[in-house]
NUZABA-217289 format. One record per atom (N, C-alpha, C): residue in one letter; x, y, z. Coordinates in steps of 0.1 Angstrom, whole numbers, plus 5000, padded with zeros to 4 digits. Example, Ala and Ser with C-alpha at 12.3 -4.5 7.8 and 13.67 -1.06 7.14 Angstrom:
2
A513249435078A512349555078A513249675078S512849785071S513749895071S512950005079
This chain:
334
X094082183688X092782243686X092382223671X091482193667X090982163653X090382273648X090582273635X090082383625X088682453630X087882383635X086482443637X086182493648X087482453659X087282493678X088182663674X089382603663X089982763662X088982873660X088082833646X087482913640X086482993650X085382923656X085082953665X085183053678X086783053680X087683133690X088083223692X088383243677X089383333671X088283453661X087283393655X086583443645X086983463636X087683403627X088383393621X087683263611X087483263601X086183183594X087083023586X086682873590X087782823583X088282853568X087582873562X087482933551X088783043550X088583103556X090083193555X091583143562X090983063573X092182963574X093082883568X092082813558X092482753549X093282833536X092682983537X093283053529X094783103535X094883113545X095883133553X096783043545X096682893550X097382813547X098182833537X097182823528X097782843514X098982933511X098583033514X099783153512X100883123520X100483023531X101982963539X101983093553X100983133554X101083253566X100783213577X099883043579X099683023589X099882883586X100482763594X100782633589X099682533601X098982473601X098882413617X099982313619X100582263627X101482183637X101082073636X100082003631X100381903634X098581793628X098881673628X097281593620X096681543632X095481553629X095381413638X095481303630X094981163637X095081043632X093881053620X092981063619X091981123610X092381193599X093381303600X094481393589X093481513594X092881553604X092381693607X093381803610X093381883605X094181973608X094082003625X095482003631X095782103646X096382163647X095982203657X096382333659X096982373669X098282463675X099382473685X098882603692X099382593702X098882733705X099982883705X100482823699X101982893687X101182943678X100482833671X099882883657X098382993661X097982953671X096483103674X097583173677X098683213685X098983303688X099083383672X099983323661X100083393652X098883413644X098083323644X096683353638X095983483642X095983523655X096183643662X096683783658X098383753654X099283863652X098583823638X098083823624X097883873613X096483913610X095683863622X094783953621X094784093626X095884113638X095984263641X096284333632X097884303624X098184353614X096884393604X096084303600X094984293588X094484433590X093884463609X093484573612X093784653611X095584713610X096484783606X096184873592X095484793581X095384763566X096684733558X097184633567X098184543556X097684473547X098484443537X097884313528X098484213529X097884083532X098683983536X099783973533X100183993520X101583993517X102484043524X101884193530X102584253537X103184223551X102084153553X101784043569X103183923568X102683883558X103783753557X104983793561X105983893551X106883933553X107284033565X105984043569X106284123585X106884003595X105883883591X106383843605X107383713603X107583683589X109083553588X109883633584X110483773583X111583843580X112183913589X113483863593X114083893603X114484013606X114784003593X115384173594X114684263589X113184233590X112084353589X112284443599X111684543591X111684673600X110384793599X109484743611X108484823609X107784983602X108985073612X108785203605X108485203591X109185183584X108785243573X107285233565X107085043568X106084993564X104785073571X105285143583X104085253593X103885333585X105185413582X105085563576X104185613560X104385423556X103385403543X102085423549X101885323554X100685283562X099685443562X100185543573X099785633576X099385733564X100985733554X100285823539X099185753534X098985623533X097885583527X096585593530X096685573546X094885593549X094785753551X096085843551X095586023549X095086023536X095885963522X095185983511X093885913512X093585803513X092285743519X091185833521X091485893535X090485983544X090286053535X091186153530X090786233521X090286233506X090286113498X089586133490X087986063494X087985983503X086685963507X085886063520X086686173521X085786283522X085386403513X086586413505X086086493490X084786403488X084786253483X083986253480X082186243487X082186203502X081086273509X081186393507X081686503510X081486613503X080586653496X080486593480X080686623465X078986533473X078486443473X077286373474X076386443488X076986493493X076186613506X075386743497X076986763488X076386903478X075186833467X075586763463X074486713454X072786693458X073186603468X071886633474X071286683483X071686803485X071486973490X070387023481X070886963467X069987043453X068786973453X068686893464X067486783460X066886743444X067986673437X067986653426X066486573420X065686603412X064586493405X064686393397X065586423393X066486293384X067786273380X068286183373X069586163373X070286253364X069286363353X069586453345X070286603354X069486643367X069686683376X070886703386X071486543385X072786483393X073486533381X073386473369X074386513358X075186653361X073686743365X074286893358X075386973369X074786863384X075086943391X076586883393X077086793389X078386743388X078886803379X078386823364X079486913359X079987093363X078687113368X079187273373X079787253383X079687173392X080887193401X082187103397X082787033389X083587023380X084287123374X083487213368X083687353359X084787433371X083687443385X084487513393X085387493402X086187393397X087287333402X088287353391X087387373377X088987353366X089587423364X090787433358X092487493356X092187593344X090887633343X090787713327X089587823337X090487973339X089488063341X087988103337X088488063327X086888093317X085988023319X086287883320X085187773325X084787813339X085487843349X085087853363X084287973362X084488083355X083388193353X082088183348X082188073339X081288023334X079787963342X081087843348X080187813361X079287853370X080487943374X079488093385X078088153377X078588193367X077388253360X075788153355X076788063352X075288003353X074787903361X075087953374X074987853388X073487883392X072187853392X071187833396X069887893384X070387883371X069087883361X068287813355X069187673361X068387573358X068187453377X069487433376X069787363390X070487413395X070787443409X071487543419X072887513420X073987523423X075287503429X075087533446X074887413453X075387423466X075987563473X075587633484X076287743485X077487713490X077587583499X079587573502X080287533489X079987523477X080887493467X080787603462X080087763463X080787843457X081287873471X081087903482X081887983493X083287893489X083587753488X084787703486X085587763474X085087773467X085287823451X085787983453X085388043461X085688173462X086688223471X086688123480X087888123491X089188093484X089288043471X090587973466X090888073455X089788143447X090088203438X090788353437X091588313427X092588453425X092688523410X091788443407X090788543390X090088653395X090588833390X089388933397X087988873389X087988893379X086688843365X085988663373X086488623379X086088483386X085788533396X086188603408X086088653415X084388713419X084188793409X083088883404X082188813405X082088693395X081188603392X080788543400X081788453414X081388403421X080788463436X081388563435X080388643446X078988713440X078988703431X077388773422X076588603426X077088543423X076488363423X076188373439X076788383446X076688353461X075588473468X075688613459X074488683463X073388633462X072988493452X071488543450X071688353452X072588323458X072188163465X071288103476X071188253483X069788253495X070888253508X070588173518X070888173530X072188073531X073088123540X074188033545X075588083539X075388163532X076588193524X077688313536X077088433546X077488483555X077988373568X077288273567X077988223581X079288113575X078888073560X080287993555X081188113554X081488213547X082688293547X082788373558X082088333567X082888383580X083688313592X083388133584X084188063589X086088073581X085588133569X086988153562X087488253569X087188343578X087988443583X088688413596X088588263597X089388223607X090588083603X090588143585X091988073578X093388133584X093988033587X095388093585X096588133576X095788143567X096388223554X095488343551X096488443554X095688583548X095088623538X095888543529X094888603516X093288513515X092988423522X091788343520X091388453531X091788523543X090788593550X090388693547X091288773533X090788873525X089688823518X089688703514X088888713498X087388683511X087488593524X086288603533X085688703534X086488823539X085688933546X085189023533X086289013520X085889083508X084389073504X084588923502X082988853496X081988883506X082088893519X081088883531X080489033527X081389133521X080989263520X080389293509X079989183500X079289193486X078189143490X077489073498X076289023500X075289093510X074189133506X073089203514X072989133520X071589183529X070989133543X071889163557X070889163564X071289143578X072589063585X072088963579X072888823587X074588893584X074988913569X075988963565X076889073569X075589183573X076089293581X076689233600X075889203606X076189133616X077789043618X077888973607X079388893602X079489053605X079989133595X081189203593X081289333609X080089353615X080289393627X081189303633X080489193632X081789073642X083289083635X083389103628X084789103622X085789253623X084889353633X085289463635X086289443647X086289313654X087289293669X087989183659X087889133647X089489023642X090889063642X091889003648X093089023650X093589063638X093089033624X093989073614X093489213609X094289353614X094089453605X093189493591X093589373581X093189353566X091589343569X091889233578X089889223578X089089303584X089489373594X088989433602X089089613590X089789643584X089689743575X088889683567X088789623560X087889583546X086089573552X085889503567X084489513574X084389673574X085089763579X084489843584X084489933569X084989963561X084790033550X083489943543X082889823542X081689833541X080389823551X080689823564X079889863571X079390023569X080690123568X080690263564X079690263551X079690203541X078590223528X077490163533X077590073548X075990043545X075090123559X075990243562X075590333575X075690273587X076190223592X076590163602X077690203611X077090273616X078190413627X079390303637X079190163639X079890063644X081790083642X081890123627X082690153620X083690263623X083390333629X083890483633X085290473635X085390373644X086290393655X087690323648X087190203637X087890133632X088590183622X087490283610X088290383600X088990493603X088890553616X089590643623X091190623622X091090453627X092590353630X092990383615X092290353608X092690293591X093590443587X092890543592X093590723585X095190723595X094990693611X095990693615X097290623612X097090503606X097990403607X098190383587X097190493581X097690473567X097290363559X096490293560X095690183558X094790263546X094390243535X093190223528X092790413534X093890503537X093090573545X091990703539X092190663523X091490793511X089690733514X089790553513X088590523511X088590473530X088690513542X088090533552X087790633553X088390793551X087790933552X086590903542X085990903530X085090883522X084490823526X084390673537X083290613542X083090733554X083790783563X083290843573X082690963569X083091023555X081891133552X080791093544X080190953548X079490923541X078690903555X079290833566X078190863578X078090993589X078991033582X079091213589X077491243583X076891183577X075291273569X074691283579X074991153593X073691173603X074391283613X073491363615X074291483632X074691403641X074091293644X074591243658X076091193655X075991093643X077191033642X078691103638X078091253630X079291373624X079891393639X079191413648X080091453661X080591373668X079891213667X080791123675X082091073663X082191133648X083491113641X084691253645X083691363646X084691473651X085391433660X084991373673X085491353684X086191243688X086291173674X087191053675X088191123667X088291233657X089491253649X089991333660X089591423663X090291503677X091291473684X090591333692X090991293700X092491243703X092391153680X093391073684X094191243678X094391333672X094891473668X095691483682X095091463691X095591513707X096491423712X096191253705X096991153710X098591173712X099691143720X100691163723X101691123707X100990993708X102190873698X101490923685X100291003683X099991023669X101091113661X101691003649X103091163646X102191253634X103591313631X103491443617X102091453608X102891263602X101891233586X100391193591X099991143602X098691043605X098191173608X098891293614X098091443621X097191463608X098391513597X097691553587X096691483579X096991343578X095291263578X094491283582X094291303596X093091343605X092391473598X093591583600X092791723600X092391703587X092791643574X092291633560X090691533561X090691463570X089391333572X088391463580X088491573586X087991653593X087191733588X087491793573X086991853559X085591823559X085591703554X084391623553X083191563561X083791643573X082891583586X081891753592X080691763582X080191903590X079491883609X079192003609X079092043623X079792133633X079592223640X080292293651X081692223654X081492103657X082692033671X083492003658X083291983645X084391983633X084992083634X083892243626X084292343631X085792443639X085692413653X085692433664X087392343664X086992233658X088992153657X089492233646X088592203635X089792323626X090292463628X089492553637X090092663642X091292633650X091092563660X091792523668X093292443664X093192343654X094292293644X095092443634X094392533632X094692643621X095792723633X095992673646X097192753651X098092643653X098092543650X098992413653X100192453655X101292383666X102192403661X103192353647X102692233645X102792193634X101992263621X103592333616X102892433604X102092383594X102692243588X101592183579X100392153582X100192093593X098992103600X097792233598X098792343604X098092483605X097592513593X098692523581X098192543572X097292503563X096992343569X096092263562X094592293565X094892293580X093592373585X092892463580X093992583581X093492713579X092692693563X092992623555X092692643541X091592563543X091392463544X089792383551X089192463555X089292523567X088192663568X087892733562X088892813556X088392873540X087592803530X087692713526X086892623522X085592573527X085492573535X083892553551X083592683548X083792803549X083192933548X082792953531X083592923525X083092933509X081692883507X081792773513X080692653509X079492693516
């Protein structure tokens, strides 16, 4: 078969045939009387095997010695293979990434592009002070993308960076609640801390809603950190979950403090009474979580509060009683 029936067949352009040649990767078999190159059907078969390879991302070189060396041995040449197009993939999605965010800002000119590459530069670098920097002056002139601070904030372990970049993310507008509430389904805890943390620093609705949803998350941490700011932003949702937080010794100074912060409404002071009670009566509740309760009880006015502390003031558990009894003395003072 001649150079130009191959080419045709194969797709394979003579031009790179010829380049073949050269490097000795592919030889034809044989002339014609004319001196046209032919071709074996040995040689398409291998013309074949180095284009699969090619598709592999070998480099010819690599090809060559794949297939005249006897004692090659694929694996390893794979195991390259595979590190390379991971580092591949991933620097050519950092960098879609990095041009998504850019032109998110809908830049007006290339002064524009400039700035918005160096502040998120800034908030990538190995010097605290610059990444503070960044945050702080993220949208006075040109904005920072909200997923490059939600990313920025999910990584950071500066409190003073920290600050800054959820101050930045408050006043970035919309999207910032539903990105860090995909971080609360990291599997590293401390990124689903710094999620649910930051989710609790941002007004509006949408935010509140996140942190309701984060009231059923499997991880304790998050599910305590939502409900202690759901509690500051009156959100009776909370009750049930700060209740847990006093029982189980969790954060439990600043859960009593949120629940007497929603004890202000009547309705909700009695549906907190009747959750501290309840769990007071629970079987597995021991000694120290009792006395959490009756102390979270202080702070909760109304009758059915009341009405437990009398009732706690005969406990058989004396510290209990006694804790009581003195809380009521205190309810009558006041």
């Amino acid at each position: 078969m001649l150079i130009g029936e191959v080419a045709r067949r194969s797709g394979v352009s003579a031009r790179m045939l010829r380049h073949y040649e050269s490097l000795g990767l592919v030889r034809p078999s044989g002339r014609t009387g004319s001196g046209y190159r032919e071709y074996s059907g040995e040689d398409i078969r291998r013309i074949f095997h180095i284009e699969s390879l090619r598709s592999l991302g070998l480099s010819l070189r690599e090809i060559g010695r794949a297939l005249d060396d006897p004692g090659f041995t694929p694996a390893a040449l794979v195991d390259d293979l595979v590190e390379r197009t991971r580092e591949r993939i991933a620097a050519e999605t950092a960098l879609l990434t990095r041009l998504r965010r850019i032109d998110a800002t809908g830049p007006a000119d290339w002064d524009d592009v400039l700035q918005v590459v160096a502040l998120l530069q800034a908030l990538g670098s190995k010097s605290a002070d610059a990444r503070q920097r960044a945050a702080l002056s993220s949208g006075d002139e040109v904005p920072v993308p909200v997923e490059a601070l939600v990313e920025a904030v999910l990584r950071e372990t500066e409190p003073n960076v920290t600050g800054a970049l959820r101050w930045a993310l408050a006043r970035s507008g919309d999207g910032g609640p539903a990105l860090l509430a995909e971080g609360l389904g990291s599997p590293v805890a401390a990124v689903r801390e710094r999620a649910v943390r930051s989710l609790a620093e941002l007004p509006g609705d949408e935010a509140t809603a996140r942190l309701r949803h984060a009231l059923a998350h499997p991880d304790p941490v998050v599910r305590g950190h939502a409900a202690l700011a759901l509690g500051a932003r009156g959100a009776a949702d909370a009750v049930e979950t700060l209740v847990e937080m006093i029982v189980e010794g969790r954060n439990d100074v600043d859960a009593a403090d949120a629940l007497s912060v929603l004890a202000g409404d009547t309705a909700t002071a009695d549906r907190i009474a009747a959750e501290l009670v309840g769990r007071l009566a629970h079987a597995t509740t021991g000694p120290p979580a009792r006395g959490r309760l009756t102390q979270a009880l202080a702070a909760v006015p109304g009758a059915k509060a009341s009405r437990a502390l009398v009732d706690l003031s005969h406990d058989e558990d004396r510290a209990v009683a006694l804790t009581a009894a003195y809380l009521l003395r205190l309810r009558d003072t006041g």
